[in-house]
C-alpha positions as CSV (number, residue, x, y, z in Angstrom):
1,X,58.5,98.5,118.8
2,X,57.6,95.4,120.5
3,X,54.7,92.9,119.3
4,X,52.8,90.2,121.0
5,X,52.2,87.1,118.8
6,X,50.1,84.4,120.1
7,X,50.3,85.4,123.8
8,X,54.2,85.3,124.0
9,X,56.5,88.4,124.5
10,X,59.1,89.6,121.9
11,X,62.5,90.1,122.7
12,X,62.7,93.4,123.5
13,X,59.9,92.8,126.6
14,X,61.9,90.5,128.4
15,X,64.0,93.9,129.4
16,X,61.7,95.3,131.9
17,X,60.0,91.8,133.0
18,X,61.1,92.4,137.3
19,X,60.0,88.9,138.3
20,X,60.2,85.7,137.4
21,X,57.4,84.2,135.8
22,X,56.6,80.5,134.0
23,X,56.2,80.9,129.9
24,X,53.2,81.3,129.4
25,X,50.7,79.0,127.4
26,X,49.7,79.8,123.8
27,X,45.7,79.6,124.7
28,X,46.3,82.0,128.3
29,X,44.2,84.8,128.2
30,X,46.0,88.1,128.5
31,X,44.1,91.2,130.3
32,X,46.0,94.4,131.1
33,X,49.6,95.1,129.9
34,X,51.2,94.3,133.0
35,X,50.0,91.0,132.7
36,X,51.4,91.0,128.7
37,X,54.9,91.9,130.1
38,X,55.1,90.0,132.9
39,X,53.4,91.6,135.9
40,X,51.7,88.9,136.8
41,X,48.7,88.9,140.2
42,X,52.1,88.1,142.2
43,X,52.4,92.0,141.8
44,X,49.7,93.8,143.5
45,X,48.9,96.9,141.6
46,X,47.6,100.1,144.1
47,X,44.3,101.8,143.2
48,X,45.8,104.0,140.7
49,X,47.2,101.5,138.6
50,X,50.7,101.5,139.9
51,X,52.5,98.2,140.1
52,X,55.7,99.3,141.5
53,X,57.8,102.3,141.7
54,X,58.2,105.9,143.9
55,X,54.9,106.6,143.5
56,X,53.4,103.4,144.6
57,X,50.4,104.0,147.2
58,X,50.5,101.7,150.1
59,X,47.3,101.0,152.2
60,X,47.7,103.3,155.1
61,X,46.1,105.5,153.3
62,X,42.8,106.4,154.5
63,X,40.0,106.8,152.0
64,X,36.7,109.1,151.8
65,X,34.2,107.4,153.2
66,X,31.1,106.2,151.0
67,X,29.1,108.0,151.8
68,X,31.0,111.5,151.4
69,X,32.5,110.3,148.0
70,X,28.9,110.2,146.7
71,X,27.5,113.6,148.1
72,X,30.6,115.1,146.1
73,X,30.1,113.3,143.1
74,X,26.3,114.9,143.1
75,X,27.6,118.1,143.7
76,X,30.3,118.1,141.0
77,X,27.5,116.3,138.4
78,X,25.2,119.2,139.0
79,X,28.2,122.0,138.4
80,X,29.2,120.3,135.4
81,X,25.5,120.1,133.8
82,X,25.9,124.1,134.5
83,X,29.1,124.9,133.9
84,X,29.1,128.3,132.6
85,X,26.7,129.5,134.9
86,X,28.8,128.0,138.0
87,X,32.5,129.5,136.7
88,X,30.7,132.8,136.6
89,X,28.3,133.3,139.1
90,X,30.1,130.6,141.8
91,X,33.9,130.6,140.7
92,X,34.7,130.5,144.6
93,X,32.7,127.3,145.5
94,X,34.1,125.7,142.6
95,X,37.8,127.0,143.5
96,X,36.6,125.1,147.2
97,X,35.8,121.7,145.6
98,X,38.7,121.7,143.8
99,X,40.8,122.5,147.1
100,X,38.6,119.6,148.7
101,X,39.4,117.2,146.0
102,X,37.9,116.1,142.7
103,X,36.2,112.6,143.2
104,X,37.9,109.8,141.0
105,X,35.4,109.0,139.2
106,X,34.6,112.5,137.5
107,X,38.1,113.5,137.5
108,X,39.1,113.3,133.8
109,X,35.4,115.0,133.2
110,X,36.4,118.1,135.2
111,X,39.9,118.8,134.2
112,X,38.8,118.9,130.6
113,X,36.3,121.1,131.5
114,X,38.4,122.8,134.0
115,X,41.1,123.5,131.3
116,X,38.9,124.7,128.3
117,X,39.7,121.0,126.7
118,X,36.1,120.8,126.1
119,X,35.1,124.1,124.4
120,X,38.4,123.4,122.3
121,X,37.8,120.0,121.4
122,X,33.8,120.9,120.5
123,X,35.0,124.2,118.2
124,X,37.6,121.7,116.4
125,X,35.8,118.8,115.6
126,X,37.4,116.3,114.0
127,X,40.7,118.0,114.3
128,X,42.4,115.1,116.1
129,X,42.1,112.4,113.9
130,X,42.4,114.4,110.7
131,X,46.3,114.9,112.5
132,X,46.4,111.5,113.6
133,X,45.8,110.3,109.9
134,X,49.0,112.0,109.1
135,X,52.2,110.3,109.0
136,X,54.2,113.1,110.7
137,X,57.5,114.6,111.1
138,X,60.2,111.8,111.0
139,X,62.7,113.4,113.3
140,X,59.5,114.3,116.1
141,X,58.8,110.6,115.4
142,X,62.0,109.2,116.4
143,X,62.5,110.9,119.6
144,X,58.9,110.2,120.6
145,X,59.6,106.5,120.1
146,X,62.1,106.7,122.0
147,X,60.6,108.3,125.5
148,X,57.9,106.3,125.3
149,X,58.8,103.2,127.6
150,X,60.6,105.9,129.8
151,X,57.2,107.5,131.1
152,X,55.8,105.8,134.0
153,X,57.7,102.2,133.7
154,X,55.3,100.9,136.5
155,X,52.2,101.8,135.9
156,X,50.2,99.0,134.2
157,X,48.8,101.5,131.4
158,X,52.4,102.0,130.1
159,X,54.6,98.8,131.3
160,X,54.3,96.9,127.7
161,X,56.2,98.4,125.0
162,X,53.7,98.5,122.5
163,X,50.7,98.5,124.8
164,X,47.3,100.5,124.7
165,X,48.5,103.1,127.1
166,X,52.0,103.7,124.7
167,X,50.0,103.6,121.5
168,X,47.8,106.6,122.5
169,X,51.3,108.4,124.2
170,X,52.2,108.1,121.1
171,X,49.2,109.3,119.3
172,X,48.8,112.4,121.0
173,X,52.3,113.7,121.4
174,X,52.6,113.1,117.7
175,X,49.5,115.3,116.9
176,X,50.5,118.2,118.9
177,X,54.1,118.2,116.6
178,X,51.7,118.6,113.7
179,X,49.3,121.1,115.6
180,X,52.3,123.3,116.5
181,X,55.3,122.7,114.3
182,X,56.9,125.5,115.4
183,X,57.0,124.2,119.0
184,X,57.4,120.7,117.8
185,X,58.3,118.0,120.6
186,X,60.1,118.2,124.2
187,X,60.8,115.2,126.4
188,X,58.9,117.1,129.7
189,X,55.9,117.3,127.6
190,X,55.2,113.4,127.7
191,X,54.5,113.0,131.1
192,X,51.9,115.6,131.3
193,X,50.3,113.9,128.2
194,X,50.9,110.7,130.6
195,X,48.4,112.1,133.6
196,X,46.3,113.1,131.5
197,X,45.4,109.9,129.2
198,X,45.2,107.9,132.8
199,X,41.5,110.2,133.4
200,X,40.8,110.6,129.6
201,X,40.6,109.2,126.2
202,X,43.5,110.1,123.7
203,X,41.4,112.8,121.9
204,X,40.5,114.7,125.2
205,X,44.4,114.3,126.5
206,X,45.0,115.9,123.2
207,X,43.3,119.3,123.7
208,X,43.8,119.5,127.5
209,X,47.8,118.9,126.4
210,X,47.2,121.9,124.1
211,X,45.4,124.0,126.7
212,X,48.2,123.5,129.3
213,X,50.9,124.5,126.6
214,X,49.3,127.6,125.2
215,X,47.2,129.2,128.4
216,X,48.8,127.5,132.0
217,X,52.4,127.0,130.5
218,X,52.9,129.3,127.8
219,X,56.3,128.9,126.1
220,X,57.7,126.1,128.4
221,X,58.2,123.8,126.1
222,X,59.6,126.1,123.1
223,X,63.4,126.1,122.0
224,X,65.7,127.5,124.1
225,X,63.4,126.8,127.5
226,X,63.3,130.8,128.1
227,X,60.1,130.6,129.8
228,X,61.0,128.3,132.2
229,X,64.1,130.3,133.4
230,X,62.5,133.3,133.7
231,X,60.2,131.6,136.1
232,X,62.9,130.1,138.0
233,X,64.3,133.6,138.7
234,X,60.7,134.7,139.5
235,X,60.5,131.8,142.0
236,X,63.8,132.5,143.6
237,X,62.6,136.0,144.2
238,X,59.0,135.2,145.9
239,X,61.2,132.8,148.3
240,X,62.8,136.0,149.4
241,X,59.4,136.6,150.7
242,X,58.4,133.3,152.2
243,X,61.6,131.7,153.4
244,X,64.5,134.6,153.6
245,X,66.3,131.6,155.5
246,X,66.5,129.4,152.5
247,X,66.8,132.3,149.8
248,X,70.0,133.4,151.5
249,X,71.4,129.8,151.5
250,X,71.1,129.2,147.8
251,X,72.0,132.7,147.1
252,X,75.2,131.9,149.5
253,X,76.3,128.8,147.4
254,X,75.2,129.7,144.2
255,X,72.6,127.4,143.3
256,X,70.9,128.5,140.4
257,X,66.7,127.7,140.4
258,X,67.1,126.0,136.8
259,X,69.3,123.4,138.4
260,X,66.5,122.5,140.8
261,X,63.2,123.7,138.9
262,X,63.1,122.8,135.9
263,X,61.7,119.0,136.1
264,X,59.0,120.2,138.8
265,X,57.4,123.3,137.0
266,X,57.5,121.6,133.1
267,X,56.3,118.5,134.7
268,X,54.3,120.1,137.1
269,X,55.6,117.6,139.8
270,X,53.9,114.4,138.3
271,X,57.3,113.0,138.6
272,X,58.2,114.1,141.7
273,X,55.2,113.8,144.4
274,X,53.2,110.9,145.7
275,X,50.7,109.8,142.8
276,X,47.9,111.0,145.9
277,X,49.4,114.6,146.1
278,X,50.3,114.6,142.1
279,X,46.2,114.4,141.4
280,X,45.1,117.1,144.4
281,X,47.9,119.0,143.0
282,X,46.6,119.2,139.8
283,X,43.4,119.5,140.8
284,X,44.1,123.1,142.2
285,X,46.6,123.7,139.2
286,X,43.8,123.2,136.8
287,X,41.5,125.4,138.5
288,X,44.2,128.6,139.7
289,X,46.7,128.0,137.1
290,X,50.2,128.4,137.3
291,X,50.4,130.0,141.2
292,X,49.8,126.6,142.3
293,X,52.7,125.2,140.9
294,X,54.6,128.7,142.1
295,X,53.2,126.8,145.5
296,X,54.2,124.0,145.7
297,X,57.9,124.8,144.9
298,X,57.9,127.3,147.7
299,X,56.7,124.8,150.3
300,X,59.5,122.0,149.2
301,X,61.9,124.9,149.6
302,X,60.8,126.7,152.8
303,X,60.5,123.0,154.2
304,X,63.5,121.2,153.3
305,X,65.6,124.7,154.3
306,X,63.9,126.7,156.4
307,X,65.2,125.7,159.5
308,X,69.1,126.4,161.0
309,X,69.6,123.1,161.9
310,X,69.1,121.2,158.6
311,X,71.4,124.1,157.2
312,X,74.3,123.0,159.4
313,X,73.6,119.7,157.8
314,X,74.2,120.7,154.2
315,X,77.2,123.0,154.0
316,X,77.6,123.2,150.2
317,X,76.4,123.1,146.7
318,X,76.7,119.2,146.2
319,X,75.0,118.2,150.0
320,X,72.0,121.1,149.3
321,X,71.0,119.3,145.3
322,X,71.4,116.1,147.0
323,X,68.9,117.4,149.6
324,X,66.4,118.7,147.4
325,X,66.5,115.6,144.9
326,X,65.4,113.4,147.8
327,X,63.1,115.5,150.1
328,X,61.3,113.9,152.9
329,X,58.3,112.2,152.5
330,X,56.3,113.7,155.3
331,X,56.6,116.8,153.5
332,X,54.8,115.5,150.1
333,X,51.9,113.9,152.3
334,X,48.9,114.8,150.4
335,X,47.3,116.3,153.8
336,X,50.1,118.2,154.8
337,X,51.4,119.4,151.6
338,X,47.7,120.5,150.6
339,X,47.4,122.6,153.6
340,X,50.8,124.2,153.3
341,X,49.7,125.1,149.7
342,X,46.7,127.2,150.9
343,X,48.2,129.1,153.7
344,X,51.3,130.5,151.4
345,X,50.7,134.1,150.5
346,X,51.1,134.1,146.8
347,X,48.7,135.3,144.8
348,X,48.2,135.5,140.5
349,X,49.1,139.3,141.1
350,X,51.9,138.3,142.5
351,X,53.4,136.4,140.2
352,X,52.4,138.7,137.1
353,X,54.1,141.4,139.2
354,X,57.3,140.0,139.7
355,X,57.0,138.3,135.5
356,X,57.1,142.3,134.7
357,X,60.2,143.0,137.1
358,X,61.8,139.5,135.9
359,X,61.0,140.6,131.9
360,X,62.7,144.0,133.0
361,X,65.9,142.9,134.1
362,X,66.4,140.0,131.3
363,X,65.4,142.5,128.8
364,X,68.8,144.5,130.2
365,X,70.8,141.6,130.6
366,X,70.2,139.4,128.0
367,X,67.9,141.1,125.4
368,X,64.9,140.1,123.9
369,X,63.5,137.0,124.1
370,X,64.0,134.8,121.4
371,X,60.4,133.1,121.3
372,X,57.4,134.9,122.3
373,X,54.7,133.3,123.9
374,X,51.0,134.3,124.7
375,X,50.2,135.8,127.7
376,X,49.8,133.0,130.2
377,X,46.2,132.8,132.1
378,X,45.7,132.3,136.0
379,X,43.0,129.6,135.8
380,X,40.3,128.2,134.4
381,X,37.1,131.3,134.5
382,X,40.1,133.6,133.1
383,X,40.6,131.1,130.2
384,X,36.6,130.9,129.6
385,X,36.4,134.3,129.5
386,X,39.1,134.7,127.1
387,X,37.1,132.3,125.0
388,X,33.4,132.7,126.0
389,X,32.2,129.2,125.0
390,X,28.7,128.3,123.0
391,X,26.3,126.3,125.4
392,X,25.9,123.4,122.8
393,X,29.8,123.0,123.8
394,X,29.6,122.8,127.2
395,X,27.1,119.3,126.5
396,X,28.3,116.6,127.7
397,X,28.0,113.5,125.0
398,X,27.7,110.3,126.4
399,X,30.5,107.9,126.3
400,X,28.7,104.5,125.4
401,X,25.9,104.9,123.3
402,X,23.5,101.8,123.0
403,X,21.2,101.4,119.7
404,X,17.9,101.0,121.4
405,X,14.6,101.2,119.5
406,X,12.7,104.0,121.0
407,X,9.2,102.8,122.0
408,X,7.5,105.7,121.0
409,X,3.8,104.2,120.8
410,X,3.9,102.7,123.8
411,X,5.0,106.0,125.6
412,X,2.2,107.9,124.0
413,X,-0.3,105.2,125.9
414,X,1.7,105.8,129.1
415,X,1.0,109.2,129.0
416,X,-2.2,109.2,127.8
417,X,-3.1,106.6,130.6
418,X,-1.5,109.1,133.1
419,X,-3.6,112.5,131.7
420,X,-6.9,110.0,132.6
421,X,-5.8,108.7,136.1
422,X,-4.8,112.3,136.8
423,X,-8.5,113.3,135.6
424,X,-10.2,110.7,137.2
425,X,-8.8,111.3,140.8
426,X,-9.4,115.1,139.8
427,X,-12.7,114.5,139.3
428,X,-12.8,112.3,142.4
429,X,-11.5,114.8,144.8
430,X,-13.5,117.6,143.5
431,X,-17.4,116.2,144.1
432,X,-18.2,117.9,147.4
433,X,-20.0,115.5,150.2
434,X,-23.6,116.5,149.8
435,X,-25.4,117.0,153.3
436,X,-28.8,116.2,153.0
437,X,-30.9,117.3,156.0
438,X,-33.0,114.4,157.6
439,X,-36.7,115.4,156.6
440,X,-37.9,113.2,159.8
441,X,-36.0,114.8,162.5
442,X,-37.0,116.9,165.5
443,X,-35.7,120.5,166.5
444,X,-34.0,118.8,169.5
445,X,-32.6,115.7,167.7
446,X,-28.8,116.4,167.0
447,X,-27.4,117.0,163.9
448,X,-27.7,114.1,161.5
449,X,-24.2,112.6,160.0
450,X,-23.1,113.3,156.5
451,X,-24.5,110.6,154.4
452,X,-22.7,109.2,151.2
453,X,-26.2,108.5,149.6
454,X,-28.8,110.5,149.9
455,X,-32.2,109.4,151.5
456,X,-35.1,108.4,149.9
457,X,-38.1,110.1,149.7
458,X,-41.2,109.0,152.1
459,X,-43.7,106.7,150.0
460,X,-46.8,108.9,149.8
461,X,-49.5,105.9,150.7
462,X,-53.4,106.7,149.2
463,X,-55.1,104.9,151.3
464,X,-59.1,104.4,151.5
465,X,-61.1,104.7,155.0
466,X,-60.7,101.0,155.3
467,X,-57.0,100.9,155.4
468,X,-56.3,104.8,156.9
469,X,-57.1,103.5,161.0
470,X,-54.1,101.0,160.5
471,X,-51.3,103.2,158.9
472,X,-52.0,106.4,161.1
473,X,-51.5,104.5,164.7
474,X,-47.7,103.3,163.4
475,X,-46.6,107.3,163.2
476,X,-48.9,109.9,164.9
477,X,-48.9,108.4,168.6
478,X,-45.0,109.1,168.6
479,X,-45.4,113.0,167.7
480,X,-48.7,113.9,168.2
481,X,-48.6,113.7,172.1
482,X,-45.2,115.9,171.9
483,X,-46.4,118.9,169.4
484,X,-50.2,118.6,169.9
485,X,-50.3,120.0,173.7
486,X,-47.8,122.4,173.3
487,X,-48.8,124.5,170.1
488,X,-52.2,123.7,169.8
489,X,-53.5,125.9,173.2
490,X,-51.3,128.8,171.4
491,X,-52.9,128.6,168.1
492,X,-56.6,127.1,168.2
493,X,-58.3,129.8,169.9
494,X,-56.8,132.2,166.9
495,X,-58.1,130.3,164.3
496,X,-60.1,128.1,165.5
497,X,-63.5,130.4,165.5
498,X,-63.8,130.3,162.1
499,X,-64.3,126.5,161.3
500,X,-64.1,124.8,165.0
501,X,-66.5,125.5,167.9
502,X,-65.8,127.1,171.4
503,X,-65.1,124.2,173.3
504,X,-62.6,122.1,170.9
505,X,-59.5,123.9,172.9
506,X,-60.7,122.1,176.3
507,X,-60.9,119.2,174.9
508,X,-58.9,118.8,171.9
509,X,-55.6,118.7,174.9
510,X,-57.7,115.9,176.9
511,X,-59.0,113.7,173.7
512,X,-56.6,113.6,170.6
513,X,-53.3,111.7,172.8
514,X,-55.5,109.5,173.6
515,X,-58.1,109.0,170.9
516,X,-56.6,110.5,167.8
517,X,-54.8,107.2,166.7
518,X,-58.3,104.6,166.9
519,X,-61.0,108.1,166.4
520,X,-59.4,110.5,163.6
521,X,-60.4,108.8,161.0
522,X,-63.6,108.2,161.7
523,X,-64.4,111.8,163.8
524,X,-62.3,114.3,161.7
525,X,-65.1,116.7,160.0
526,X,-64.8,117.1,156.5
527,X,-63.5,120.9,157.3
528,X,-60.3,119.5,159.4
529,X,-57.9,118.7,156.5
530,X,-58.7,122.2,155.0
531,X,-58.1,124.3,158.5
532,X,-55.3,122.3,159.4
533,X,-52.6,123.1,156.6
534,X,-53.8,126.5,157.3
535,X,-53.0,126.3,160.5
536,X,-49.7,124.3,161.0
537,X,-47.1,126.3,158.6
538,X,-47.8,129.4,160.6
539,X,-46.8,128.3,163.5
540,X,-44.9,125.4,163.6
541,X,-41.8,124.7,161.3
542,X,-41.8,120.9,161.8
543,X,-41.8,119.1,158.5
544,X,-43.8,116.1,160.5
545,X,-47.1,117.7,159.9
546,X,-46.9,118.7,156.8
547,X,-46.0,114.7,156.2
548,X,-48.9,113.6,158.4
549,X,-51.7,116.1,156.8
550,X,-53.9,113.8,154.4
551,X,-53.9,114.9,150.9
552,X,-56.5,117.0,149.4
553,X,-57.2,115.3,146.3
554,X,-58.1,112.0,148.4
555,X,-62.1,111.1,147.8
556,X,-64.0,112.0,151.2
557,X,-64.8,108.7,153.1
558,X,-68.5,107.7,153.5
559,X,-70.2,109.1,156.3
560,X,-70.7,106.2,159.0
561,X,-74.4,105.6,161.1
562,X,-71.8,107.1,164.0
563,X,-71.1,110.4,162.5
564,X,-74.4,111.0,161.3
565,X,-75.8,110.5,165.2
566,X,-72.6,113.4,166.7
567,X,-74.1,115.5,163.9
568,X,-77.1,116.1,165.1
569,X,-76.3,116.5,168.7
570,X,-75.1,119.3,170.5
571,X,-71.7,120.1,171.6
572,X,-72.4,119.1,175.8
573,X,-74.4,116.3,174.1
574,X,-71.4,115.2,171.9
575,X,-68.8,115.3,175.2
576,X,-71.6,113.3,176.9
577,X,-71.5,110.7,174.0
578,X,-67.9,110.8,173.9
C-alpha cells in the first residue's frame, strides 16, 4: 500500500502520475487524492468526479435547468419522508421518477432506500463495524488488495493508492467476505461497491452491496458463475424476440452470450456506458430490478446488429466481439439509450418465464446446479414486501448533527406570547360596532353613521324662571314651528276640553311660532306641563318633546302682576290683551 509522508508521494504513486508536475513543497496543502497523486488543476475533473478516462463527461452535455432540478428534489423529499406509503399505494409514479431521473443530490438517499439498504441497515445495527473490527480472511484480503487501484483509475475518489475512496473499497468488500463466507469475494463485485460509495457512506455501500447480491443479483457472484450463464442463455433467447436479425448472426458464428455478457450483467454496465447513462441506468435497475439490465443488453445488441448492412461488415467471430467491445457512442447516449430501454417489450414475467424454460433445459443438460441461490426479486416494492419494514426504519437520521443547547424557556415565552396576541386580536375582532341611534334626529333626517363612541347624554338643566326665557329660545324655535302646526290641530280638540278652553285651537296655530320662545314661560298655566306629556306620547313618537317637556319635580315659578291681570279676564278679553 502506498503512504503519504509530509506531502510527498511514495514510490509506488509515481506509477499512475499521467502528467508532469513540479515536487511539491513540504508545507503545500493537499485536498482531494488527485491532487495527492498528481492530478493537479492542470486536469479538469467533470462534474462527477472524473479526471480522465472513457467515461469522462465533456460539456455538451445539457443540464436540467434550476429550476426543474429543484421541483424534483421537493417531490422526491416528500416520497422519501413517506416511503412506505408511496411504494404501496403510488409504486407507478415512483417507477416514473425513476424513469425521469433521480436528482444528484438525493441520489445515494434513494437507492438505499430503493434497494432495502435502509430497512437492512436499521434491523442490523451495528453490524458493519462489528465486521469491520475483524481482521478477516487472509486469502479474500490479498486479492482485494490487489483490485483495488484497478477500479476506476480516474476518478479522483480512487486515483491515490491508499486514498479515502480505496480505504472504504476496501472496507466494505472485506466485510461482505465475512458477512457471506460462503460466497466470499469476486473481482466484478468491486465496481458495484465502487458506484455505490461515490452516492453513500461506506456503511450504506455496504448493505446496498448486500441487497444487490442476495435480491437483484442472486448467485452472480458465487463459485462457478452458474447464475450468470443461465442468464446469458436467457438473454440470447429474448433477442430471438426482439432482434431475430442479430440472434441468427450470433447463432450462425457461434458466439456464445458468456463471451459478451458477462462484464455488462455482473457489473451492471458501470464499466461499459457513459458515467451519464451508468447512473439513469441504475436508477431504473434499482427500482425494476433485473429486467433493466435484461434491457439494456438487448438494445446494444438489436443496435449494433440489427441492420443487414453492418452484418456485411462483420463476417465472423473475431470482426462481431471486436464490434460489440467497442459499440458506438450514439448508441450509449443517455437520451437515446433511455428511450430505447422503455419501449423494449420485456417484462419481469418475461424473464421469470424463460428462467423456468432455461432451468429446464440445464437441469437436462448439465444437472443440477451446484450453488443455489434465493429466488431473485423484480424491484424494489417486491423486496419491501418480502421484508415489510418497521416505520422507525424508514426514518431518516440526519447526517451532521450539531450540539446545540435547546432554548426551551425562551420557547415557552414565544408561545405563550403567541396564545395572547392570538387572544387579544380574538377579542378585538369579536366586539361588534355598536349603533347607537341619534336621540336628536328627525323622522326625515337620514340615517345617522355608525359611531365608534357612543353619544352622550343631553345635560338635563334645572333652571329657575329667571334663567328658563334664555335656554328655551336656543332649541324650541327650530322644532316647534315644524311639529306644532301639524299635530297639534289633530290632537287639541281631543283632549284639549278637559284642561284647555274652546278657543286655544285657533289660536294656539297663530301665537306659539311666534310667541312661544319670549311668552311660554311666563303664559304657560300651571295645568300645561301636566296635559302636555299626556298628550304628546300618544300621538307623536318624536323623542324632541319628550326632551323639551319641563320636569315635574321643578318648583312652580311665582305668579307675575301679568298673569294675575289674563286671569281674571275673559277669553275675547285675553285675545284682545294679547
Amino acid at each position: 500500500m502506498a503512504h503519504i509522508e509530509n506531502g510527498r508521494q511514495s514510490f509506488d504513486t509515481m506509477s499512475i502520475r499521467t502528467i508532469s508536475s513540479s515536487r511539491m513543497d513540504d508545507e503545500s496543502s493537499l485536498g482531494s487524492d488527485s491532487e495527492i497523486n498528481g492530478f493537479t488543476s492542470d486536469r479538469q475533473t467533470d462534474k462527477y468526479g472524473f479526471i480522465g478516462g472513457a467515461q469522462q463527461t465533456d460539456g455538451s452535455a445539457q443540464d436540467l435547468p434550476p429550476q426543474v432540478l429543484r421541483q424534483r428534489e421537493v417531490k422526491w423529499l416528500d416520497m422519501l419522508s413517506h416511503w412506505d406509503k408511496w411504494m404501496i399505494k403510488r409504486f407507478n409514479k415512483v417507477r416514473l421518477r425513476c424513469q425521469k431521473g433521480i436528482p444528484p443530490a438525493l441520489r445515494g438517499r434513494a437507492w438505499l432506500y430503493l434497494s432495502g439498504g435502509k430497512v437492512k441497515k436499521e434491523q442490523n445495527h451495528g453490524k458493519f463495524q462489528e465486521l469491520d473490527s475483524q481482521p478477516g480472511d487472509p486469502k479474500w484480503v490479498d486479492v482485494i488488495e490487489k483490485d483495488l487501484h484497478r477500479q476506476f483509475p480516474f476518478h479522483e475518489m480512487f486515483v491515490s493508492r491508499g486514498g479515502h475512496g480505496q480505504q472504504d473499497l476496501f472496507r466494505v468488500l472485506k466485510a461482505y467476505t465475512l458477512y457471506r463466507p460462503e460466497e466470499g469475494y469476486c473481482q466484478a463485485q468491486a465496481p458495484i461497491a465502487a458506484v455505490l460509495l461515490m452516492h453513500m457512506p461506506a456503511e450504506d455501500a455496504f448493505w446496498g452491496l448486500v441487497q444487490i447480491c442476495e435480491k437483484y443479483l442472486p448467485g452472480y457472484y458465487s463459485p462457478g458463475l452458474e447464475a450468470i450463464q443461465l442468464d446469458g442463455e436467457i438473454l440470447f433467447a429474448l433477442l430471438r424476440r426482439v432482434s431475430p436479425l442479430a440472434y441468427r448472426h450470433l447463432e450462425k458464428h457461434k458466439i456464445d452470450p458468456i463471451l459478451y455478457m458477462t462484464e455488462w450483467f455482473m457489473c451492471a454496465f458501470s464499466r461499459t456506458l457513459p458515467w451519464a447513462s451508468v447512473l439513469r441506468v441504475w436508477d431504473m435497475f434499482l427500482c425494476d430490478g433485473v429486467k433493466i439490465i435484461f434491457r439494456v443488453g438487448l438494445v446494444l445488441l438489436k443496435c449494433m446488429l440489427g441492420t443487414r448492412e453492418k452484418l456485411k461488415a462483420y463476417q465472423g467471430q473475431y470482426e462481431t466481439m471486436e464490434l460489440l467491445r467497442a459499440i458506438e457512442p450514439r448508441y450509449m447516449q443517455e437520451g437515446f439509450l433511455v428511450r430505447e430501454i422503455l419501449e423494449v417489450p420485456v417484462t419481469a414475467r418475461d424473464v421469470e418465464r424463460e428462467n423456468y424454460t432455461q432451468l429446464k433445459r440445464w437441469k437436462k443438460n448439465r444437472g443440477e446446479l451446484n450453488f443455489k441461490s434465493p429466488p431473485r426479486l423484480h424491484g424494489a416494492r417486491i423486496i419491501m414486501l418480502a421484508e415489510p419494514p418497521r416505520r422507525q426504519d424508514l426514518q431518516q437520521n440526519p447526517t451532521i448533527v450539531l450540539d446545540v443547547p435547546e432554548p426551551a424557556p425562551q420557547l415557552k415565552k414565544g408561545k405563550e406570547e403567541k396564545k395572547s396576541m392570538k387572544k387579544r386580536r380574538s377579542i378585538k375582532k369579536s366586539l361588534p360596532i355598536l349603533n347607537i341611534p341619534n336621540p336628536y334626529s328627525l323622522p326625515s333626517d337620514p340615517p345617522p353613521p355608525p359611531a365608534s363612541d357612543p353619544p352622550a347624554p343631553p345635560p338635563v338643566i334645572i333652571e329657575t324662571p329667571e334663567t328658563l326665557p334664555q335656554t328655551v329660545p336656543q332649541t324650541v324655535p327650530e322644532t316647534v314651528p315644524q311639529t306644532v302646526p301639524e299635530t297639534v290641530p289633530e290632537t287639541v280638540p281631543e283632549t284639549v276640553p278637559e284642561t284647555v278652553p274652546e278657543t286655544v285651537p285657533e289660536t294656539v296655530p297663530q301665537t306659539v311660532p311666534e310667541t312661544v320662545p319670549e311668552t311660554v314661560p311666563e303664559t304657560v298655566p300651571e295645568t300645561v306641563p301636566e296635559t302636555v306629556p299626556q298628550m304628546v306620547p300618544e300621538t307623536e313618537t318624536d323623542p324632541l318633546q319628550h326632551q323639551e317637556a319641563p320636569p315635574t319635580d321643578v318648583p312652580p315659578a311665582k305668579e307675575t302682576p301679568l298673569q294675575r291681570s289674563t286671569q281674571s279676564l275673559s277669553s275675547t278679553d285675553q285675545d284682545t290683551y294679547l
